[in-house]
Structures are given as structure tokens and as C-alpha cells.
Backbone bond lengths (Angstrom), bond angles and torsions (degrees), N, CA, C in turn:
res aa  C-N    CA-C-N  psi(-1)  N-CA   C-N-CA  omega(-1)  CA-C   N-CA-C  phi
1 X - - - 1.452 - - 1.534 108.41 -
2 X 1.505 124.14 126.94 1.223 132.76 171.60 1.308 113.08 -66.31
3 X 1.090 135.41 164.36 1.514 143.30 158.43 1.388 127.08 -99.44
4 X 1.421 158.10 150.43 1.202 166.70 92.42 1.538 123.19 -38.30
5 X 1.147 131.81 71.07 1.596 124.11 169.61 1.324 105.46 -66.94
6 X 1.246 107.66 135.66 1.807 133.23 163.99 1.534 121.67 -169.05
7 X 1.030 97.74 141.54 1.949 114.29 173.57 1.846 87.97 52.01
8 X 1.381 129.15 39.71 1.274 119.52 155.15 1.482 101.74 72.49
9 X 1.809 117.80 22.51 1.236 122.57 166.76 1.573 120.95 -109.91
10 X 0.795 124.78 170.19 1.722 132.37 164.51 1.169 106.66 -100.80
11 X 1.784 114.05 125.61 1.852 104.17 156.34 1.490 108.65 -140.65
12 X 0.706 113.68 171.17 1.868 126.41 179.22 1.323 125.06 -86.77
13 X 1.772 106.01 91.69 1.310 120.90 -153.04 1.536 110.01 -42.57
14 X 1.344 118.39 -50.79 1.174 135.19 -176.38 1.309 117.17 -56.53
15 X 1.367 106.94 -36.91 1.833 104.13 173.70 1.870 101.99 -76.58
16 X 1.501 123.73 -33.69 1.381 120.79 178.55 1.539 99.17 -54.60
17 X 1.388 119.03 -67.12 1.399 125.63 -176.81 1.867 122.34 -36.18
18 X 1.446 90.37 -39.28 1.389 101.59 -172.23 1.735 107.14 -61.70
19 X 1.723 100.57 -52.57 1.817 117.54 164.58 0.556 109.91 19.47
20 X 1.636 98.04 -87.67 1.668 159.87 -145.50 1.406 107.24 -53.67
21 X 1.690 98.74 -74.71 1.450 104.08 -175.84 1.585 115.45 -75.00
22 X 1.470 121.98 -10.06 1.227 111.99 173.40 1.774 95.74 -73.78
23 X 1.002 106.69 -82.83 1.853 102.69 179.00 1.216 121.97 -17.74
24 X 1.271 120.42 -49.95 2.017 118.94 174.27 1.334 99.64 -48.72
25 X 1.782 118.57 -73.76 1.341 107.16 145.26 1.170 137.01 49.76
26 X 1.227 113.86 -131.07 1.154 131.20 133.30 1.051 129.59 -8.15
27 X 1.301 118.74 -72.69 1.551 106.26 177.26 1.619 121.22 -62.48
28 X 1.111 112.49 -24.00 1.817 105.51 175.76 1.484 96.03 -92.66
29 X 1.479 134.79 22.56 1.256 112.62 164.56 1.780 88.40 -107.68
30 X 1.072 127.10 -7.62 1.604 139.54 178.27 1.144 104.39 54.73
31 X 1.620 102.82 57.36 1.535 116.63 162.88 2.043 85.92 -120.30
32 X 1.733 88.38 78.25 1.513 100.03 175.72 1.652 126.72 -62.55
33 X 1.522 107.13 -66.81 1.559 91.98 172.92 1.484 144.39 -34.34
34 X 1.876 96.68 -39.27 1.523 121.15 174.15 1.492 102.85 -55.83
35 X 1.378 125.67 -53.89 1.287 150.29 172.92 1.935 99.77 -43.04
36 X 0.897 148.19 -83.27 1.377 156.57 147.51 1.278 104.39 0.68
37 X 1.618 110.72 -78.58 1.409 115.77 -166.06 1.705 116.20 -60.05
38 X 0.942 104.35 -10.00 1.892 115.79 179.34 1.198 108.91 -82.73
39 X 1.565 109.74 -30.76 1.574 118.69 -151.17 1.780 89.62 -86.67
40 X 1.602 114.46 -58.76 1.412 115.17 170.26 1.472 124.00 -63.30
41 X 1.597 132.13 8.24 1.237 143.77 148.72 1.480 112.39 -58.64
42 X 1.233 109.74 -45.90 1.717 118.04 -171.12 1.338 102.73 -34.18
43 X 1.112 119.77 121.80 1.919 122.73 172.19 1.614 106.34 -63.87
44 X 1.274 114.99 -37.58 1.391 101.48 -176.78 1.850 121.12 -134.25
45 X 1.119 150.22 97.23 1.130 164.41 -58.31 1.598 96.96 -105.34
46 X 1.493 109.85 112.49 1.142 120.92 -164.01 2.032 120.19 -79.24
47 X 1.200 99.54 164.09 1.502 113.99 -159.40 1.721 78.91 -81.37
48 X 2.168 90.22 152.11 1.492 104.29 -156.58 1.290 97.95 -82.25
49 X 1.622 142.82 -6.48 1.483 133.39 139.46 1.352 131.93 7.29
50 X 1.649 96.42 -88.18 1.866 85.72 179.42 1.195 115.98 -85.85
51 X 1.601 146.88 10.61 1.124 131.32 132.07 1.573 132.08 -44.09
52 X 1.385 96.53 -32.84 1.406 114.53 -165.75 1.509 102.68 -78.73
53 X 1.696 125.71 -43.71 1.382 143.63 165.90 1.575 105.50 -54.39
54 X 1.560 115.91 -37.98 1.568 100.04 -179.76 1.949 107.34 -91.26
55 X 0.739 88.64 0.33 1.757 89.45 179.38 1.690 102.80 -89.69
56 X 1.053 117.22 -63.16 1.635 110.08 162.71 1.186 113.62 -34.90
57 X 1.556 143.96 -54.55 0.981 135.95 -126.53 1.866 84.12 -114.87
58 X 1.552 125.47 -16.18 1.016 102.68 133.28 1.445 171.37 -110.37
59 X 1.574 89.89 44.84 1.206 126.24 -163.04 1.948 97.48 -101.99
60 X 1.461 88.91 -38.25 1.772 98.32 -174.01 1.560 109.64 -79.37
61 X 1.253 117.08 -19.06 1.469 116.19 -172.07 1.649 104.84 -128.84
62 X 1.456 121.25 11.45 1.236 121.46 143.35 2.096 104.96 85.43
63 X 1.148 112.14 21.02 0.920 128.32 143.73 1.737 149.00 -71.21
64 X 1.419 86.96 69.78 1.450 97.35 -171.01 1.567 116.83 -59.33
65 X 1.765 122.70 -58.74 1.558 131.96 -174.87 1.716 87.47 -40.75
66 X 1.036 162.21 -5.33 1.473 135.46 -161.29 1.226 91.18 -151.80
67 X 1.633 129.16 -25.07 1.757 98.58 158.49 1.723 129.37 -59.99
68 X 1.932 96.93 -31.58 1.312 73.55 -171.35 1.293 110.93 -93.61
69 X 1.625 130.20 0.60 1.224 114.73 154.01 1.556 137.64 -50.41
70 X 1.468 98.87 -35.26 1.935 126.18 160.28 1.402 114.69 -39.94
71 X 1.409 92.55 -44.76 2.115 93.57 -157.65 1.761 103.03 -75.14
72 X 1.646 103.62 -44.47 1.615 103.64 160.01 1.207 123.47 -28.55
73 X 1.081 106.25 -64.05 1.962 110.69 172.07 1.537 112.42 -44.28
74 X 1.675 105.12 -36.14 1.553 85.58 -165.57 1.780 103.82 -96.64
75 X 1.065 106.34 -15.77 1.663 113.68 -173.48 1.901 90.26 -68.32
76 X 1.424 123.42 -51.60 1.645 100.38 -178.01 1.167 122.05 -99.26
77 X 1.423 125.79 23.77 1.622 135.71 122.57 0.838 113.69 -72.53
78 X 1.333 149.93 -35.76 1.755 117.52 -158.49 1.771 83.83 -166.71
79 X 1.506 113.59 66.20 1.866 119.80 170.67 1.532 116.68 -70.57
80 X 1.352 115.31 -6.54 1.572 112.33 171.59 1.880 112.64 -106.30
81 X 1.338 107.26 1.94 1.102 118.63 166.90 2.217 124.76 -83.69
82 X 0.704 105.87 131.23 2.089 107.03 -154.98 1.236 86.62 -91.46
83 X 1.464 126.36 -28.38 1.924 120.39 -177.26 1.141 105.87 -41.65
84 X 1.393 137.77 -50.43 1.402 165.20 -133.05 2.204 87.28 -73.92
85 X 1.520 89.65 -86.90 1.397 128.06 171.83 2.140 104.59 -23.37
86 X 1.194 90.46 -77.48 1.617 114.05 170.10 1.552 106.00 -32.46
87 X 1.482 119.50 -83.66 1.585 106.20 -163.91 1.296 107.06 -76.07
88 X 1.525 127.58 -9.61 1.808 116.51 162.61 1.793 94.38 -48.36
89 X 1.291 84.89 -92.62 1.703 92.49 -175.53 1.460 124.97 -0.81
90 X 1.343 106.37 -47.70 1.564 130.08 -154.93 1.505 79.89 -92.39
91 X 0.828 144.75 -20.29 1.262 135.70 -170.04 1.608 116.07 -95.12
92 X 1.359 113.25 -28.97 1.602 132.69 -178.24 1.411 94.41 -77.04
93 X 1.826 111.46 -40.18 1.592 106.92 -151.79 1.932 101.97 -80.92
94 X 1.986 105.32 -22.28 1.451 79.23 -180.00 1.579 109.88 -97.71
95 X 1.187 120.07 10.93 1.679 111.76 154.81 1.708 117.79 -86.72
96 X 1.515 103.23 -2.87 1.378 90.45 166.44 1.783 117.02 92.50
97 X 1.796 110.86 6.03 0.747 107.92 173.31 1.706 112.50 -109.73
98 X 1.468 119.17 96.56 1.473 140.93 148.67 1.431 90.15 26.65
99 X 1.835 72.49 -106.65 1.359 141.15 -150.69 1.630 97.15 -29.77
100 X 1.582 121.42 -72.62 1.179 125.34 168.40 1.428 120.07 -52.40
101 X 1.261 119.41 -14.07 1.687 121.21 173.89 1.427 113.79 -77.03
102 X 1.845 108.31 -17.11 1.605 95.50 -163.20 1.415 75.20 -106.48
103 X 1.763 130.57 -5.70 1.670 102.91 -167.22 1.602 103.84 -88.12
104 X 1.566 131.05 -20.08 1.200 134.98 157.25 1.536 112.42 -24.92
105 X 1.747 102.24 -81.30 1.363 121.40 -176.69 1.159 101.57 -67.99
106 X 1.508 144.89 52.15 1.475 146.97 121.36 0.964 108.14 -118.33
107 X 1.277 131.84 -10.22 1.245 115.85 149.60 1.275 141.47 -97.07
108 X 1.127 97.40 -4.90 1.688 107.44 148.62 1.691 126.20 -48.56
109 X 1.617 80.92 -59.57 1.425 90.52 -171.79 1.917 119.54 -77.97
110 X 1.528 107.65 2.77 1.039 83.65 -175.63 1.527 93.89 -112.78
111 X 1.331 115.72 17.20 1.506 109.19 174.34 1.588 92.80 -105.48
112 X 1.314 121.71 39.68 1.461 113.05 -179.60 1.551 129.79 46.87
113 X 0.629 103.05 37.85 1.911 122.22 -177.22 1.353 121.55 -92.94
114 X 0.974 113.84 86.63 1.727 114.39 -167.57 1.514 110.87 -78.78
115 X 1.315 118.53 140.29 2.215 109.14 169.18 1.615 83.91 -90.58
116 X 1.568 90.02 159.01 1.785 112.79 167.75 1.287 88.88 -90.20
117 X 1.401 104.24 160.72 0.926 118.63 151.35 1.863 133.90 -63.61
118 X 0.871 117.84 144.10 1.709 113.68 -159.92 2.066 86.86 -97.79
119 X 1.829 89.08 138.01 1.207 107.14 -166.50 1.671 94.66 -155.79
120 X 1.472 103.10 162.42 1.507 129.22 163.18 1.197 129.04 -169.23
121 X 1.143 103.99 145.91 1.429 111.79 164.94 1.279 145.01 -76.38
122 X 1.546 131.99 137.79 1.789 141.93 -159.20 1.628 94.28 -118.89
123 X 0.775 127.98 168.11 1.623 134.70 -175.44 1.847 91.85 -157.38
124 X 1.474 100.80 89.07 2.047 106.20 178.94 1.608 104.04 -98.00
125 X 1.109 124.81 131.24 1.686 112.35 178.07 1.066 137.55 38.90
126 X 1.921 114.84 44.79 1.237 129.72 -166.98 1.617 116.80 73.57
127 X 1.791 111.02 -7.51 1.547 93.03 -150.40 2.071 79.81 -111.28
128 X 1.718 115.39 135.72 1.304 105.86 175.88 1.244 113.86 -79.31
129 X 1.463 129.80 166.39 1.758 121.53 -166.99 2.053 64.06 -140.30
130 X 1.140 88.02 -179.80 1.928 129.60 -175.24 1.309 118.51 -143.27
131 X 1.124 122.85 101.91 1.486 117.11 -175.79 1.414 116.27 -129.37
132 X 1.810 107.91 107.52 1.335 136.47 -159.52 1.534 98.53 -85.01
133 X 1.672 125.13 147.52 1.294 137.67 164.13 0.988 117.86 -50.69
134 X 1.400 124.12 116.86 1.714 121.99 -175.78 1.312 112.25 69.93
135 X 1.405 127.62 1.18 1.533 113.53 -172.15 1.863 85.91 -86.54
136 X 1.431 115.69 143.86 1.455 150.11 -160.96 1.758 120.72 -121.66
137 X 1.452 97.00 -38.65 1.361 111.62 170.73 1.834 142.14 -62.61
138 X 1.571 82.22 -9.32 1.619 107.29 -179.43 1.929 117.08 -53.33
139 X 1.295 126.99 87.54 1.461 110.73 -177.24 1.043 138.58 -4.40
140 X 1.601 105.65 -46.17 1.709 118.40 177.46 1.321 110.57 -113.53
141 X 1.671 118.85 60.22 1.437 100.37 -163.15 1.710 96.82 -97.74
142 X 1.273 122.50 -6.50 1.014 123.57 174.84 1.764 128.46 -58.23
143 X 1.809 86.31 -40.41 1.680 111.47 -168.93 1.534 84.49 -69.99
144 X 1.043 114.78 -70.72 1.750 141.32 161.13 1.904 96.85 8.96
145 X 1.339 98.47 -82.66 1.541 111.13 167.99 1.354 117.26 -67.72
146 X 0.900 160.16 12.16 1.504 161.74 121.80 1.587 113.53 -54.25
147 X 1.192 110.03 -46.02 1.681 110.64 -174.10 1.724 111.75 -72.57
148 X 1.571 82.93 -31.24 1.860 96.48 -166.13 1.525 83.13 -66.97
149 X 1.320 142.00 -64.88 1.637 150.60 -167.24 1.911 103.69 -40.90
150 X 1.023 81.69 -51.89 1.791 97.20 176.53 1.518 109.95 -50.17
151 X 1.239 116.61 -67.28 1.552 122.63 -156.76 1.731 108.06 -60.06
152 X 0.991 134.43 -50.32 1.359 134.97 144.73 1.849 112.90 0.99
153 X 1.195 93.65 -59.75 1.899 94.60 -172.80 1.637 103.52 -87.49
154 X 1.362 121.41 -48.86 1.285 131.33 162.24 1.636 107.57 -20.85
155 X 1.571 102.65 -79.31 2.123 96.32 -179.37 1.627 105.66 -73.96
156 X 0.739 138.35 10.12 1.565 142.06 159.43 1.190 88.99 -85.35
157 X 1.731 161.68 -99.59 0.942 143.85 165.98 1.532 141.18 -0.23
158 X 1.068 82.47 -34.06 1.631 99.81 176.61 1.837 119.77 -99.22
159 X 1.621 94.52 1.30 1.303 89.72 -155.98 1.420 158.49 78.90
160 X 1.041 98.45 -11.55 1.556 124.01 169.88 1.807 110.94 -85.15
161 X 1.522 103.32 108.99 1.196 129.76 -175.83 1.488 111.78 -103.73
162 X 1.734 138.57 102.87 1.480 136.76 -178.40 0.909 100.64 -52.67
């Protein structure tokens, strides 16, 4: 049996772990509240994950009253982190409210909170490449943009509908 130390308690990592993934869970099946109530079950103060899984998920099903109760959770776990900041926003912007989208992103920025830049990784002929937002300078950024144009019809082909 693993352990969990917190607040000078013992818990059973595996049942914390288990929480976790039931709550993420949940929330991408956007059976949200259920999702919540698991998350505040945790005996000992849970990793900013499935907050982070129920804040998306109410971002995807348009549940604002409980995102922005969500994002609280994640702004005083992890306040130098912009994820937090980001799917509020994203959340104002697909109900269409501005106003609260630009008052987020001032408050981001004036608590000094920087976003990374959004990036990933390709693995071409064993060799890994990195491919940064807007970065232009890439040798093959052309081929680069040809494939990206492609893949679109490719999972349409395949059947795979986002």
C-alpha cells in the first residue's frame, strides 16, 4: 500500500488517484456536478488536474455558474499558472460575453502571469521537430503547411469527426 501524506494525515494513494481519474471522468462525460462532488470528496487536497478537466468541460457544455466557481480553485492552486486565466476567458468568449473575457486577461496580466506560447511535438524519421505558434522560420514550414491542409480530408476519410 502506497501512502499520501497531508495536513499531518495518512491516505491511500491509490484510492486519492482513483478520485482523480473518476472525476476527470466525469467531467468529459459532462456529468459535471457528479464530477465536482468527487473532486470535494478527496480526503486530502487534490492535484489541479481534475479541476482543470471540469473547467474545460465547462467550457464545452457552456456552463458558466460552475466554471467560474472552478477557475477559483485553480487560480489558488497554481496563480502563476495562465491555464487557469485561459479557459475562464474561453469560457466568457463562447457565451459571447467580451467584456468579462478582456476583464480576465487584465487580470492576468496584472498579476504578472505570462501564457507560453502553444507548441508540440512531431517525431519525422526518428528525428523530433517542435513546432511553435506563428514561428515561420522552420526550413520546411511550407511542406509543414501542406500536410497540416491535408489532414483535415485524411480523418474525414477515415471517419473521424471532432
Amino acid at each position: 500500500m502506497l501512502l499520501c501524506f497531508n495536513d499531518h494525515r495518512i491516505y491511500d494513494f491509490w484510492k486519492i488517484r482513483t478520485l482523480h481519474l473518476w472525476s476527470t471522468f466525469l467531467a468529459e462525460l459532462a456529468i459535471l456536478q457528479e464530477a465536482e462532488n468527487m473532486i470535494n470528496v478527496i480526503p486530502c487536497k487534490p492535484h489541479v488536474a481534475p479541476w482543470r478537466a471540469l473547467l474545460c468541460s465547462c467550457k464545452i457544455h457552456g456552463n458558466l455558474e460552475m466554471g467560474e466557481c472552478n477557475s477559483k480553485q485553480i487560480f489558488e492552486m497554481v496563480p502563476e499558472n495562465a491555464a487557469g486565466y485561459m479557459l475562464l476567458s474561453n469560457i466568457y468568449d463562447a457565451v459571447g460575453n467580451t467584456h468579462l473575457c478582456e476583464n480576465v486577461e487584465q487580470h492576468r496580466k496584472a498579476r504578472g502571469v505570462k501564457k507560453q506560447l502553444g507548441h508540440t511535438w512531431i517525431e519525422v524519421n526518428n528525428e523530433v521537430h517542435t513546432i511553435v505558434v506563428d514561428y515561420q522560420d522552420h526550413p520546411q514550414i511550407s511542406e509543414i503547411h501542406a500536410e497540416l491542409l491535408r489532414l483535415p480530408k485524411l480523418m474525414h476519410d477515415a471517419w473521424y469527426v471532432p
